[in-house]
C-alpha distance (Angstrom), angle and dihedral (degrees) to the residues before:
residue distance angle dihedral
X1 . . .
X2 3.44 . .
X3 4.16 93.5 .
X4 3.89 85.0 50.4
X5 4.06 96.0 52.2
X6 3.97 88.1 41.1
X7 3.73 87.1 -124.0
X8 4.12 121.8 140.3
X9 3.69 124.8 -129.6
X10 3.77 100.9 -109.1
X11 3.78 115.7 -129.7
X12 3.55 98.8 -133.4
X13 3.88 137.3 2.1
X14 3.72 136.8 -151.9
X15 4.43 84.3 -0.5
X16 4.10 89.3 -50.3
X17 3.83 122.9 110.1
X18 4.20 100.1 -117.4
X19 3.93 109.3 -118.8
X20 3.74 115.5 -98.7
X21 3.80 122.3 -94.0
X22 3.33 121.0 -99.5
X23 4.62 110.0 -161.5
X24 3.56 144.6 23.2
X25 3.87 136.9 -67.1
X26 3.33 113.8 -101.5
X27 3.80 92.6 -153.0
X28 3.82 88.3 106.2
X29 3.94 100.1 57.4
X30 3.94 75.9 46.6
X31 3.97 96.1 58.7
X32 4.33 87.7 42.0
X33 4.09 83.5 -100.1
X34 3.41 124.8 140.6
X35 3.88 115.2 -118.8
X36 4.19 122.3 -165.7
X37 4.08 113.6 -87.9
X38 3.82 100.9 -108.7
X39 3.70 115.9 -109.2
X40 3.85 98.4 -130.7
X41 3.74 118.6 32.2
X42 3.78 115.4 -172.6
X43 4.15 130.9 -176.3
X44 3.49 116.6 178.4
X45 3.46 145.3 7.8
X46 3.88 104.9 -157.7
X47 3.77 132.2 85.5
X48 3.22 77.6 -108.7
X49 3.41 101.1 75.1
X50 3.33 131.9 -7.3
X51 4.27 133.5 169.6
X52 3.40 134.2 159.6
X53 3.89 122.5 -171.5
X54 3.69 127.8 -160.5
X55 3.62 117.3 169.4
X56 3.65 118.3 -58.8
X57 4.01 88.1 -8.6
X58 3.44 131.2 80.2
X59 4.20 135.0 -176.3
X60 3.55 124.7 -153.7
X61 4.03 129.3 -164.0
X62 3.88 114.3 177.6
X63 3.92 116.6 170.1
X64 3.53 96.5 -5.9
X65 3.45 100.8 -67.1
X66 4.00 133.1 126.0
X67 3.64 113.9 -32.7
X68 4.57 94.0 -113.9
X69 3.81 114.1 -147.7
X70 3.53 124.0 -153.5
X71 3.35 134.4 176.9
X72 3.85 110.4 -139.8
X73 3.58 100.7 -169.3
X74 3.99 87.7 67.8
X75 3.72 92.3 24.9
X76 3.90 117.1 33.9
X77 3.52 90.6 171.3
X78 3.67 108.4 46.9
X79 3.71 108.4 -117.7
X80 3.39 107.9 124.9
X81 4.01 107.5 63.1
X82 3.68 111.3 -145.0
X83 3.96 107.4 -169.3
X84 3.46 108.5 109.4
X85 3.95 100.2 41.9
X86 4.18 82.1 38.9
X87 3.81 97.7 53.4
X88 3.34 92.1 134.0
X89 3.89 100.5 46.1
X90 3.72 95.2 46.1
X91 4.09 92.6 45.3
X92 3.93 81.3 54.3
X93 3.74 89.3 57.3
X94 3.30 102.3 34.6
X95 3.58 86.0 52.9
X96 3.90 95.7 52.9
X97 4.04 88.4 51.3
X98 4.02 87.1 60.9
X99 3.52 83.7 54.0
X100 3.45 105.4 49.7
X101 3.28 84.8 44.2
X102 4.05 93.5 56.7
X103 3.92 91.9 31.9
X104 4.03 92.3 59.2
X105 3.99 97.7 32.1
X106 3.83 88.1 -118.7
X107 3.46 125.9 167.3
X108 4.05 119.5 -127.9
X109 3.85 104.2 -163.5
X110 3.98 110.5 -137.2
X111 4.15 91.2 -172.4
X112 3.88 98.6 126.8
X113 3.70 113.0 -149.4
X114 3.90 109.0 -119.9
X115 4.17 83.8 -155.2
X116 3.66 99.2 55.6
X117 3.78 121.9 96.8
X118 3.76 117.1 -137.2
X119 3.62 128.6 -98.0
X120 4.27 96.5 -114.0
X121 3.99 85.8 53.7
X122 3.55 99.7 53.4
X123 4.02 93.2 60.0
X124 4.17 124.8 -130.3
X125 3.46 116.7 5.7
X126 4.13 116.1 -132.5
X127 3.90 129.2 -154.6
X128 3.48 117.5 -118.3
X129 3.85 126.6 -145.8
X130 3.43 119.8 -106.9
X131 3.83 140.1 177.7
X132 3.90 101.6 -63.8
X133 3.59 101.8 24.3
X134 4.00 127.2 -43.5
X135 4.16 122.2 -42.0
């Protein structure tokens, strides 16, 4: 947004330097261009709700359950539940999270939501589209 208004990122605010940012300018997909996929895409930070998307592979953590892996080249729509075969892969991502997590001085919530029914309870998960193409 800040390539669109014409506005520069300050380097500090109020005497503090600003904290780096972290993804791409959407002036691009503005202008009809084309702008690289991003190599990390995160939504959410709550037990809540938590994904993480890297390439073709995505990890999902809803209520604090399991992190779910899915592959959504093969799967677009998230049926098929990949985390035990996947170990590997979803360690990977699940490792990555932590670190964006620690690199950015984020804060992942761990409050669990007494209210909120569990993922296995609410039947099949389904993507949902998203800017770039679906999550």
């Amino acid at each position: 947004m800040l390539d669109l208004a014409g506005v520069a990122y300050p380097e500090s605010a109020a005497g503090a330097p600003t904290p780096a940012l972290d993804g791409q300018s959407l002036l691009p997909v503005f202008r009809g261009e084309t702008r690289p996929a991003p190599a990390m895409l995160i939504a959410g930070l709550t037990e809540r709700f938590r994904m993480v998307r890297m390439g073709d592979w995505k990890i999902v953590r809803v209520v604090a359950e399991e992190w779910e892996l899915y592959n959504l080249a093969d799967d677009p729509t998230e049926l098929h539940d990949r985390a035990t075969e996947g170990a590997a892969t979803r360690d990977a991502l699940v490792a990555a999270y932590h670190d964006w997590i620690r690199d950015h001085e984020a804060v992942a919530t761990s409050t669990r939501p007494e209210t909120t029914t569990p993922s296995r309870a609410r039947g099949p998960r389904r993507g949902a589209p998203c800017a770039g193409g679906w999550a």
